[in-house]
VOLUMKOL-741797 format. One line per 8 residues: number of its first residue (from 1); their letters; for each residue x, y negated, z of C-alpha. Coordinates in nm, 3 decimals. Each point is the difference from the previous one (the first is absolute). Layout:
N
NUM> a> X:Y:Z ~ ...
//
This chain:
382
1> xxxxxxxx> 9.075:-10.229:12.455 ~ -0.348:-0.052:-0.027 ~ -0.251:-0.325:-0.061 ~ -0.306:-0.126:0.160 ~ -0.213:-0.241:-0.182 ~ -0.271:-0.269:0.167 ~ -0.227:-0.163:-0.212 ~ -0.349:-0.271:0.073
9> xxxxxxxx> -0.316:-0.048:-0.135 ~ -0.333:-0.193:0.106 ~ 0.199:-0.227:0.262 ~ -0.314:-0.211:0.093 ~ 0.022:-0.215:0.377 ~ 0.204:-0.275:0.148 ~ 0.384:-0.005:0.035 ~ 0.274:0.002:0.155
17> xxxxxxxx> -0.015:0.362:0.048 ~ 0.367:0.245:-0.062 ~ 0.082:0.355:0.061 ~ 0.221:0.257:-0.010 ~ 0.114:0.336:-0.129 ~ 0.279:0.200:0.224 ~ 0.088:0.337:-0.036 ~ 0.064:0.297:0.274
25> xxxxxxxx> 0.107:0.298:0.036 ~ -0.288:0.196:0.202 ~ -0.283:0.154:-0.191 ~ -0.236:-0.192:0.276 ~ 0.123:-0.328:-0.035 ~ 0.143:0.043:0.362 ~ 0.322:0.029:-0.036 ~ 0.285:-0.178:-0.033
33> xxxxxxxx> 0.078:-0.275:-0.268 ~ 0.254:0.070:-0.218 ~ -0.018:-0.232:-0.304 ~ -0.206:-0.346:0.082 ~ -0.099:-0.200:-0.325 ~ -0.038:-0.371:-0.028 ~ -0.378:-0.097:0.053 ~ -0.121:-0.198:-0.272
41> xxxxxxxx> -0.231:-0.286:-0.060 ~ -0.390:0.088:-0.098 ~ -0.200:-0.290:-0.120 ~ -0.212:-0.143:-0.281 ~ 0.282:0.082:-0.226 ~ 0.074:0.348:0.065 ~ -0.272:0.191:-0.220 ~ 0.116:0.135:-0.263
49> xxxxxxxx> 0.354:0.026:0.178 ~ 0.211:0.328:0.033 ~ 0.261:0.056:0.229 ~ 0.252:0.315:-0.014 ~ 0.242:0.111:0.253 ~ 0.263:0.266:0.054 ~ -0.120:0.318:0.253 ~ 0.291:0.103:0.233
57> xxxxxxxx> 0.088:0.378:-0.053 ~ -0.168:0.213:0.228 ~ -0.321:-0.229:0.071 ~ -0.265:0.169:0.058 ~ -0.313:-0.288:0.026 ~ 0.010:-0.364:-0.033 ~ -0.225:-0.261:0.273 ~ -0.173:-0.258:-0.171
65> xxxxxxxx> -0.093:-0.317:0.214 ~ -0.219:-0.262:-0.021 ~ 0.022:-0.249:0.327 ~ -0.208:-0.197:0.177 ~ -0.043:-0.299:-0.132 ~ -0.196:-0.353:-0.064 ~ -0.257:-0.015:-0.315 ~ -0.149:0.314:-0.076
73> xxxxxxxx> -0.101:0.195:-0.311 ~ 0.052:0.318:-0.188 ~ 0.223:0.147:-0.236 ~ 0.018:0.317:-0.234 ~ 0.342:0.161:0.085 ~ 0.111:0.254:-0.236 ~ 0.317:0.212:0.076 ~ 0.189:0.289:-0.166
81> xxxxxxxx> 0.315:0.116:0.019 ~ 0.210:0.177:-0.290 ~ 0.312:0.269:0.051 ~ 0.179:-0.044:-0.279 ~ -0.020:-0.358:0.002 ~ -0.162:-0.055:-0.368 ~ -0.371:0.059:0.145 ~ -0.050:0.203:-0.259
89> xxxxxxxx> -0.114:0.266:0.320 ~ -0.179:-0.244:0.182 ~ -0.182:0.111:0.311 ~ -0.288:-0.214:0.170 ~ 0.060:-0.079:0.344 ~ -0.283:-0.256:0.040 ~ -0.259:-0.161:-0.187 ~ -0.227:-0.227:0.205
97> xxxxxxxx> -0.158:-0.322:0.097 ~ 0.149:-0.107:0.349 ~ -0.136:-0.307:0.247 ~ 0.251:-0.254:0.182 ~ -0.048:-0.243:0.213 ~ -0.329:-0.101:0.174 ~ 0.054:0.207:0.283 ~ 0.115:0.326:-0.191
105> xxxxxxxx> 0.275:0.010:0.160 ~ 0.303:0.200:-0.142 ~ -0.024:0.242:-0.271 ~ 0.238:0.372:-0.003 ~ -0.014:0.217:-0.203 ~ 0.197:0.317:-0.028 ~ 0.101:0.085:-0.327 ~ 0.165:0.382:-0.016
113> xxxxxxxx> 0.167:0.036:-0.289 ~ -0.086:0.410:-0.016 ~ -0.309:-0.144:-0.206 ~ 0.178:0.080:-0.261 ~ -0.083:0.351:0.026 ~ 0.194:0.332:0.098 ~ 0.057:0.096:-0.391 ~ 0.166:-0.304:-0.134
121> xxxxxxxx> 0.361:0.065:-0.022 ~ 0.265:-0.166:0.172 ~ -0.193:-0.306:0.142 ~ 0.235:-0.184:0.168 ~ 0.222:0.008:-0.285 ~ 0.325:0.245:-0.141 ~ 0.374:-0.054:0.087 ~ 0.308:0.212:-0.083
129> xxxxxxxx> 0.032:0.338:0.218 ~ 0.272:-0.113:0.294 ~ 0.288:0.106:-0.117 ~ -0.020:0.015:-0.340 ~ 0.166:-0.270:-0.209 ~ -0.084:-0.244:-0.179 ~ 0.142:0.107:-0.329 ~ 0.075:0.396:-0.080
137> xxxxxxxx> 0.167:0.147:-0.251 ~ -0.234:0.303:-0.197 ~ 0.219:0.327:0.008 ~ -0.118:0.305:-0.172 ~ -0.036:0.172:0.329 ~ -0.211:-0.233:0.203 ~ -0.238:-0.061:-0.262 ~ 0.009:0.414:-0.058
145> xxxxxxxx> -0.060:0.063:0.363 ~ -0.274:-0.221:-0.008 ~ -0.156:0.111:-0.268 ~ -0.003:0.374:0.128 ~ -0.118:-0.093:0.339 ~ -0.277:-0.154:-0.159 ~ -0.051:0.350:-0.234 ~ 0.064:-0.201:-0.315
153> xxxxxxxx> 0.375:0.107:-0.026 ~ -0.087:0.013:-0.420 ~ -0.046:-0.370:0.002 ~ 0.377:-0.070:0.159 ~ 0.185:0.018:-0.364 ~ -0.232:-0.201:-0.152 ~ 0.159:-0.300:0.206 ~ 0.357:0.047:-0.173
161> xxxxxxxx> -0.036:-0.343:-0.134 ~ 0.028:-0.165:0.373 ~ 0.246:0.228:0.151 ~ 0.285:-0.216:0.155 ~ -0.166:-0.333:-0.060 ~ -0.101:-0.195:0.319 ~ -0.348:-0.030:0.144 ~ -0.096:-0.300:0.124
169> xxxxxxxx> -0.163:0.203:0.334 ~ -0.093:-0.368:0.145 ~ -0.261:-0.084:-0.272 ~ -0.097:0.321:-0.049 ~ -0.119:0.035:0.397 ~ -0.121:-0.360:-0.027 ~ -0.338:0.124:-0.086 ~ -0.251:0.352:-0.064
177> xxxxxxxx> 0.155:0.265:-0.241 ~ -0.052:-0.022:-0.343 ~ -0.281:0.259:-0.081 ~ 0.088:0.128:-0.353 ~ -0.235:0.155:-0.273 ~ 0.014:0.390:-0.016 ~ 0.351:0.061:-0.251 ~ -0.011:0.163:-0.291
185> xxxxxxxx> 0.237:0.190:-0.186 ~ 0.325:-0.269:-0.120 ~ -0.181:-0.225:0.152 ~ 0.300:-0.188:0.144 ~ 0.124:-0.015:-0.397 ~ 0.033:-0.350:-0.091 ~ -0.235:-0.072:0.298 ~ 0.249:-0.143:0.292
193> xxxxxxxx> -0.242:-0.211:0.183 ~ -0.172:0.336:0.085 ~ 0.289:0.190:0.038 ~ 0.104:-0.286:0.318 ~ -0.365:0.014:0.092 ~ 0.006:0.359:0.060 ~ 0.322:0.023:0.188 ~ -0.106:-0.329:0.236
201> xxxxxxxx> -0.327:0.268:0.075 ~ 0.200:0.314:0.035 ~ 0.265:-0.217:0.267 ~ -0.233:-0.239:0.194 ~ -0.088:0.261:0.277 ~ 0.336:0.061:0.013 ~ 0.195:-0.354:0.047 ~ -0.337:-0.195:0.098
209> xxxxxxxx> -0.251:-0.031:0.265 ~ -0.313:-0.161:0.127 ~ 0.067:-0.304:0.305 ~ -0.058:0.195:0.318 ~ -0.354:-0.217:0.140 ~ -0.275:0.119:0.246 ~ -0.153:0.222:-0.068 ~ 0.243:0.217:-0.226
217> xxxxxxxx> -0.064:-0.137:-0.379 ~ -0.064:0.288:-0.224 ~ 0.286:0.049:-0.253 ~ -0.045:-0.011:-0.354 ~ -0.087:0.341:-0.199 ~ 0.281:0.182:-0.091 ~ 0.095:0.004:-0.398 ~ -0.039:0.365:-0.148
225> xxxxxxxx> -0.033:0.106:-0.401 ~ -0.004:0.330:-0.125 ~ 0.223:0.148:-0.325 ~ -0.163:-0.136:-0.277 ~ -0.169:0.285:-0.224 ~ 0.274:0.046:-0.306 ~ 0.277:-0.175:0.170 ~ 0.339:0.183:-0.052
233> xxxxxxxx> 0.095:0.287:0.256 ~ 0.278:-0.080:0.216 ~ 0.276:0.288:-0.066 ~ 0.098:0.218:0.282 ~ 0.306:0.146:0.067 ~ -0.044:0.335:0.162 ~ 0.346:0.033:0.250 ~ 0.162:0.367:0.117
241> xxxxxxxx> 0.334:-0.147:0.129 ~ 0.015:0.039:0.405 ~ -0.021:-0.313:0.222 ~ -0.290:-0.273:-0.039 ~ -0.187:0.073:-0.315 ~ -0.213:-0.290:0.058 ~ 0.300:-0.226:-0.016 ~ 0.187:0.161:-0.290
249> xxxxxxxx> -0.382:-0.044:-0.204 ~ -0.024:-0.386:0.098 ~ 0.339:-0.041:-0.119 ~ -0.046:0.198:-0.331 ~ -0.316:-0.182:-0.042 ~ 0.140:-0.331:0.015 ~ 0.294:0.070:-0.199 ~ -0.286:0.111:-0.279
257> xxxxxxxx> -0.169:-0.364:0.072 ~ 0.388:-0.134:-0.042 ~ 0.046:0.189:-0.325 ~ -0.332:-0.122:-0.165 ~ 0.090:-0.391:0.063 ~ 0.330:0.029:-0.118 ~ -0.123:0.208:-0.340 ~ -0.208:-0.262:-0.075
265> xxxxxxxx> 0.277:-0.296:0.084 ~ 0.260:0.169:-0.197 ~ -0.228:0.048:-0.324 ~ -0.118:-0.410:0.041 ~ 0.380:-0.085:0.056 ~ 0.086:0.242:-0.278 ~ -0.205:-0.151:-0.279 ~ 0.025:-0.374:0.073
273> xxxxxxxx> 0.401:0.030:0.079 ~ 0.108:0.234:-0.250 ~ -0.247:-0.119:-0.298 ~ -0.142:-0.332:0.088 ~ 0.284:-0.149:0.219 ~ 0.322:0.192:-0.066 ~ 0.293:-0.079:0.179 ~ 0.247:0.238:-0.100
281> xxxxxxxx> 0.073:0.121:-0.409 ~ 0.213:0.300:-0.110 ~ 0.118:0.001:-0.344 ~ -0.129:0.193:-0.262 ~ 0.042:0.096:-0.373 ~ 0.109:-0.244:-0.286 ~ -0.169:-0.002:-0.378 ~ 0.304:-0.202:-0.209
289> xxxxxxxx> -0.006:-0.107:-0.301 ~ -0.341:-0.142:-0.067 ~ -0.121:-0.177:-0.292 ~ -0.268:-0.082:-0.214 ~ -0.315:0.147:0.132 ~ -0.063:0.299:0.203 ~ -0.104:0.165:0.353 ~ 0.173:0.269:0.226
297> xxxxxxxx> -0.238:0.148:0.300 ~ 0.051:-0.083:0.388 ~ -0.148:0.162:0.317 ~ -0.024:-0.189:0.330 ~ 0.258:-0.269:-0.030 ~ -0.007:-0.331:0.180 ~ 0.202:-0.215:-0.224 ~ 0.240:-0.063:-0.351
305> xxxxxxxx> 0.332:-0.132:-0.031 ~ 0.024:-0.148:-0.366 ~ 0.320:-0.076:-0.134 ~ 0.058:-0.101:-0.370 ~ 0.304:0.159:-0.180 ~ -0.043:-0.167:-0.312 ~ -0.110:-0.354:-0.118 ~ -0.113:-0.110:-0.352
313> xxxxxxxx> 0.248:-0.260:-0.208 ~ -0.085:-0.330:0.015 ~ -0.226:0.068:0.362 ~ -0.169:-0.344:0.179 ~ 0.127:-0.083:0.357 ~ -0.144:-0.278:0.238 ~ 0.181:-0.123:0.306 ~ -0.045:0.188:0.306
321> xxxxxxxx> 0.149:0.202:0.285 ~ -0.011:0.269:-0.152 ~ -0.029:-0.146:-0.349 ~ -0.344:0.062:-0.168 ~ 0.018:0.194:-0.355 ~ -0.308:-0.051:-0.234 ~ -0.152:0.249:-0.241 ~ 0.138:0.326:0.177
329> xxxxxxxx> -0.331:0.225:0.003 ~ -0.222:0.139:0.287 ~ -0.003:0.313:0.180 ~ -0.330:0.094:0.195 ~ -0.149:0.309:0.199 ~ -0.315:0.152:-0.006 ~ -0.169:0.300:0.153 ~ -0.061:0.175:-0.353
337> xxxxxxxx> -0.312:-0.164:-0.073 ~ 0.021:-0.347:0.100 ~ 0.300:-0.254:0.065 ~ 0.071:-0.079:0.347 ~ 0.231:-0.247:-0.053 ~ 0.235:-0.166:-0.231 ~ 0.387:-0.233:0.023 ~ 0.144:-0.227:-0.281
345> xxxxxxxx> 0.369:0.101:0.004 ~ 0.149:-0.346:0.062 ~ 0.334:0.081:0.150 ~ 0.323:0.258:-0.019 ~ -0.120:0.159:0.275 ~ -0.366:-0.003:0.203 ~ -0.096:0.218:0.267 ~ -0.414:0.055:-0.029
353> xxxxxxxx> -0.208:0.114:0.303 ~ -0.361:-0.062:-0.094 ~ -0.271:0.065:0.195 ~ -0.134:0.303:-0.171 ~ 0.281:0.143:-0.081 ~ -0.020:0.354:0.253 ~ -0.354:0.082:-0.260 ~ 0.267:-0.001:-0.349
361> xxxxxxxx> 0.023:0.308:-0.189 ~ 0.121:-0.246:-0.256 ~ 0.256:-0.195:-0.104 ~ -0.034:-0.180:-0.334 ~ 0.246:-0.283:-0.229 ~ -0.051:-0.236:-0.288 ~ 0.363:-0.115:-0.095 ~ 0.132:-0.330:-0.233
369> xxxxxxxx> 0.200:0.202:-0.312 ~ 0.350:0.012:0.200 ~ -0.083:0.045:0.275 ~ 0.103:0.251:0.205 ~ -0.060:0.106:0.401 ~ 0.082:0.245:0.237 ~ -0.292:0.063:0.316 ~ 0.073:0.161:0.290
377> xxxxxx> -0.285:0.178:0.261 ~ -0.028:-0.058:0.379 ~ -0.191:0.204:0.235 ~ -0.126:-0.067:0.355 ~ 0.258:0.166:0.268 ~ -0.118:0.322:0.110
//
């Protein structure tokens, strides 16, 4: 719904003195009223003073008052109206020093709110298409056809991100379409807020429309972008089998869009589940027998299993659950330059998961004399 707007200046006479704004729905002021508004007061105090007020849809011209009255003066009377409310597209509807009182009888004036001119979009306002609800899910195909109706069928993949979320169609219609910046090539990589912009452009004509008024308001342009020199080609998929080739190309075409998504969620899932946050071990070899010092090679393992066979005479203990053993050694990995990481052997048997352990090719040990351990290899499940 849209807004008018009075404002005065360079009130100069003698008071009391009121009038009154009321809208209607002719163009010539003639017709019938369809939305009154409350007069209000104008006096001494009302320079400077703005009043606002709601337009009823399909308004064409507003009536503005002044009556006949004791005192007399003048008054600069400044009134605009705005269709989206913020003003931010105000249009002048009148601008001018008016007379009351003193025998000037009452003032009309017709207002026609067509001054805002024939190219200004929507001027009455935008609502949802009827029909369409308020909230729509994005499916491939709808956004597709869209997109291909529009000749910019390329763009339609490029939305992947959104498919099956929910569109809040209510906002979206609430005001003009977004007008995006030409797109580039990955331009919707890491940039979402254009990616949402684009796709409100691409689906406003579609789910959205100007507020029918008199005379017809012009509708906004229609959203259209060409293939970005050096973007990716689409594949094709020629078809020979008999029956709808169209059909059989859409499908193989989306199954291709399918494929892509999932290749790229099964290598993310692969390397943070199976390396970063296993959940599921199979066994692998044992080295037994360990003492001293030395180092045995390792390829892609997530974790050790460290068991000591063998303690020295006379070893420390300190209470705990397990109990604690002093002076045992260290064992540490490395990735044949640098250590990685490295464990005190404190108790008869330690499991060890570090962080870095998937980058080991190493496995290293620095033993007490008499000490002796056996260390066993697990690998991420397959």
């Amino acid at each position: 719904m849209s807004t008018w707007r009075i404002s005065y200046g360079g009130l100069s006479g003698t008071f009391p003195i009121d009038d009154s704004l009321r809208q209607w729905s002719a163009l010539n002021c003639s017709g019938s009223e369809t939305a009154g508004i409350t007069g209000h007061s104008l006096g001494p105090g009302s320079i400077g003073q703005v009043v606002t007020g709601p337009i009823a849809t399909g308004t064409s011209a507003l009536q503005y008052t002044i009556a006949t009255r004791s005192g007399s003066g003048s008054a600069n009377i400044r009134i605009d109206w705005s269709a989206n409310n913020t003003f931010t597209d105000a249009v002048v509807l009148m601008d001018t020093n008016l007379l009351f009182g003193a025998g000037a009888g009452a003032s009309i004036t017709c207002l026609p709110l067509t001054s805002a001119g024939p190219t200004t979009p929507c001027v009455y306002g935008t609502q949802v298409k009827p029909g369409v609800a308020a909230a729509l899910t994005l499916l491939p195909d709808f956004i597709s056809a869209v997109a291909t109706t529009r000749g910019m069928g390329w763009i339609a993949a490029r939305f992947a991100a959104l498919y099956y979320t929910v569109l809040n169609v209510e906002d979206l219609c609430s005001r003009l379409p977004p007008v995006p910046s030409d797109i580039l090539p990955n331009d919707f990589s890491g940039n979402f807020g254009k990616m949402i912009e684009a796709l409100g452009a691409l689906l406003w004509p579609e789910l959205c429309e100007c507020i029918p008024g008199s005379p017809t308001p012009t509708p906004p342009v229609v959203w259209v972008d060409n293939l970005p020199p050096g973007s990716a080609t689409t594949p094709t998929f020629p078809v020979s089998t008999p029956g709808d080739p169209a059909a059989l190309s859409a499908i193989l075409s989306r199954l291709s869009e399918i494929q892509a998504a999932l290749a790229q969620d099964l290598e993310l899932d692969t390397l943070m589940q199976r390396w970063q946050l296993p959940f599921a071990t199979v066994e692998g070899s044992t080295e037994t027998d360990l003492a001293d010092e030395g180092q045995f090679g390792v390829d892609r393992i997530l974790g050790l299993l460290i068991t000591v066979t063998q303690l020295p005479e006379g070893v420390t203990t300190w209470p705990g659950n397990p109990i604690y053993i002093k002076d045992l050694g260290w064992i540490a990995v490395d990735d044949g330059g640098a250590m990685l990481q490295e464990l005190r052997i404190t108790r008869q048997q330690q499991w060890w998961f570090p962080t870095k352990m998937q980058l080991a090719t190493r496995v290293s040990w620095a033993l007490t004399p008499d000490t002796r351990i056996a260390v066993q290899m697990f690998r991420p499940e397959p």
